[in-house]
C-alpha positions, 0 to 999 in steps of 0.5 A: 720862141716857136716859128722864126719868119715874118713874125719870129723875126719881128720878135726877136728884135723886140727881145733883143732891144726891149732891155736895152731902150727900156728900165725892165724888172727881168732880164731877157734871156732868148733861150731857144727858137724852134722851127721845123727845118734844121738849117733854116732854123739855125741860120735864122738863131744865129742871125736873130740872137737866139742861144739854141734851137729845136727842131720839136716845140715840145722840147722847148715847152719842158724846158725848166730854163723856159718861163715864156713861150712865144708862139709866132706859127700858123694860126692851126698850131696856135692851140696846141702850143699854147695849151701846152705851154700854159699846162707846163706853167709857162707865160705865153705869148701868143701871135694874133688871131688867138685861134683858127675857130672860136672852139680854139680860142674858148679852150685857150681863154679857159686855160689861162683862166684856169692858170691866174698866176701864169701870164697869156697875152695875145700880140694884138701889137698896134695897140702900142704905137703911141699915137694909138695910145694917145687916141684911146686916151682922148676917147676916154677923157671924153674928148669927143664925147659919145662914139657915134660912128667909127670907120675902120680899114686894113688896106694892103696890096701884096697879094693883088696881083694873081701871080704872086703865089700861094702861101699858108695864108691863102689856107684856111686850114693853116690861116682860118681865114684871109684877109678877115683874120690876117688883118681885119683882126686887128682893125676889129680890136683897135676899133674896140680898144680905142672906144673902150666898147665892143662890136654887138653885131655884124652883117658882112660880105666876103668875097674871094677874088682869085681862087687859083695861084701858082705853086711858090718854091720859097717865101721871104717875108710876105712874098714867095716865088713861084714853082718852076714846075708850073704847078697851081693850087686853089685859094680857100680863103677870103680876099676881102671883107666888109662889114657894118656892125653896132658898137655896145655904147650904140654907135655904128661902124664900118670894117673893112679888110682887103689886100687887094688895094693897090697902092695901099701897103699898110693902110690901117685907118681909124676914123672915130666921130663923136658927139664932141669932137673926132679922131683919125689915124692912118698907120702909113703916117703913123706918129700923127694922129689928127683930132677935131674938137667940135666945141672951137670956133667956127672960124678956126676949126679943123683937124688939129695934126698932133705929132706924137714923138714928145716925151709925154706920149705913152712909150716915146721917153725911151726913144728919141728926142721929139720928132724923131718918129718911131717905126713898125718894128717899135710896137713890138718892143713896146710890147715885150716891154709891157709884158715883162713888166706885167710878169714881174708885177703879177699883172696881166696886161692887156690884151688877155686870151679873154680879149683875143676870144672876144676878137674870135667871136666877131670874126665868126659872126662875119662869117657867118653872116656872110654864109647866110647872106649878108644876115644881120648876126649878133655878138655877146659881148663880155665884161672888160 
């Protein structure tokens, strides 16, 4: 594994406890972490369950004990690390966004194309909460009918304050963007992987609300604290992001990504209408998922509130028995576990480098819509 914060732990317990929940064809081995600082990286392998560290990832990728590099950095590393990997014949895994631009992502999806026998998979990781699961089921049973709308939101509230200082993710050269890559990433995928379509259009605003923070000295987890010095430092990137855009099966859509909503900490919301019924779900209540079938008796129809913790929901037999619901951290397991199974199949799970370059492309559009104010800006889409 390459980086060891926010994400490099998140990883890491995914490594550690995928085996030992889940039946796997492989045995899970964490060789080896690297990171850039000796004593941090050493703390954090001893803490995380690391064998050994590295100070330069390029040590790590010539392993020949190595089979898959984890890449957990800065979006600006992604590439090179990546590239890297797969020339080495190592699986990879891959943190999202894919890439910092769309030149990256497509240098990416090449090399793993180019490599059919390698696995790259790119962690778009809510798409394995259950309830997720569940609602792309119901839309592909046809249990709402034709998608017709779909409202996507990544609300979070870490960075309203103008005191909370910066960190790499305020750096477009680090980041790539703000709030548009950092989450809006994800409401874009789900919205795709849920209805099965792809966004063929967007026109969007991003706005930038604070555009100087102090100097942070350390960060833990999201947060940071500030320089004694003072010191200050422009932000580059956007603090919020909306936009409309057309779904492939014709549908409309609306996104939104911001981390400026406070008391908003981890709001991924998913409304999707369609033409027989409508789903709903909200990651700060994330084992419901909330299903409207339009065909029940006006007398009696609502939202049905479907708990998904039951035996029969995908993931949740490893677990707990019914009710007892999962967290945050379970996704990521779900996902080494889908990983490693595809490993050993010979299969590529989903979702692929091709998946996070088609991601790429819609977070350009917006972006350049937004230059070109507000210019309603078209996205090829690709073959599933």
């Amino acid at each position: 594994m390459v980086g060891y914060a926010f994400m490099g732990v998140a990883h890491s317990h995914a490594w550690r406890t995928a085996p030992r929940f889940f039946d796997l064809p492989l045995e899970v081995d964490m060789a080896v972490v690297a990171g850039r600082h000796e004593a941090p990286l050493r703390a954090a392998a001893a803490r995380l369950g690391w064998r050994e560290t590295t100070t330069d990832w390029r040590t790590l990728v010539a392993r020949d004990d190595v089979d898959l590099v984890d890449i957990c950095t800065p979006g600006d590393t992604h590439e090179e690390i990546a590239l890297a990997a797969l020339a080495a014949g190592k699986h990879v895994l891959c943190e999202k966004p894919l890439a910092n631009s769309v030149a990256q992502a497509e240098a990416m999806a090449a090399a793993a194309a180019a490599a059919p026998g390698q696995v790259a998979m790119v962690g778009f990781t809510y798409r394995r909460v259950p309830a997720i699961q569940l609602a792309r089921t119901l839309v592909a049973e046809g249990r709402i009918g034709q998608v017709r709308h779909v409202r996507a939101q990544y609300l979070q509230d870490w960075i309203a304050d103008p005191s909370v200082p910066l960190s790499w993710r305020l750096d477009k050269q680090k980041a790539g963007s703000g709030s548009l890559g950092d989450i809006g990433a994800h409401v874009v995928d789900l919205a795709q992987f849920i209805t099965g379509e792809q966004v063929t259009g967007v026109s969007a605003i991003l706005e930038t609300f604070v555009h100087e923070r102090p100097v942070a000295d350390e960060f833990t987890g999201l947060s940071g604290s500030s320089s004694s010095s003072g010191a200050t430092g422009p932000v580059t990137v956007d603090d919020a992001a909306i936009f409309l855009a057309r779904m492939s099966g014709g549908g409309l859509a609306t996104f939104e990504a911001t981390r400026f909503a406070y008391g908003r900490k981890n709001a991924i919301r998913l409304e999707i209408n369609g033409s027989a019924g409508s789903l709903a779900f909200d990651f700060e209540d994330m084992n419901v998922l909330h299903y409207f079938d339009a065909s029940d008796p006006a007398a009696t129809a609502g939202f049905r509130r479907i708990v998904v913790t039951e035996p029969e929901h995908a993931y949740v037999a490893a677990w707990w028995p019914a009710g007892h619901g999962l967290g945050y951290e379970h996704a990521f397991t779900h996902q080494a576990v889908d990983l490693v199974r595809g490993i050993a199949a010979g299969e590529h799970p989903a979702p692929t480098f091709a998946d996070g370059l088609q991601v790429q492309r819609v977070l350009d559009a917006v972006e350049r819509s937004a230059a070109a104010d507000s210019t309603w800006t078209p996205i090829a889409t690709q073959e599933a």
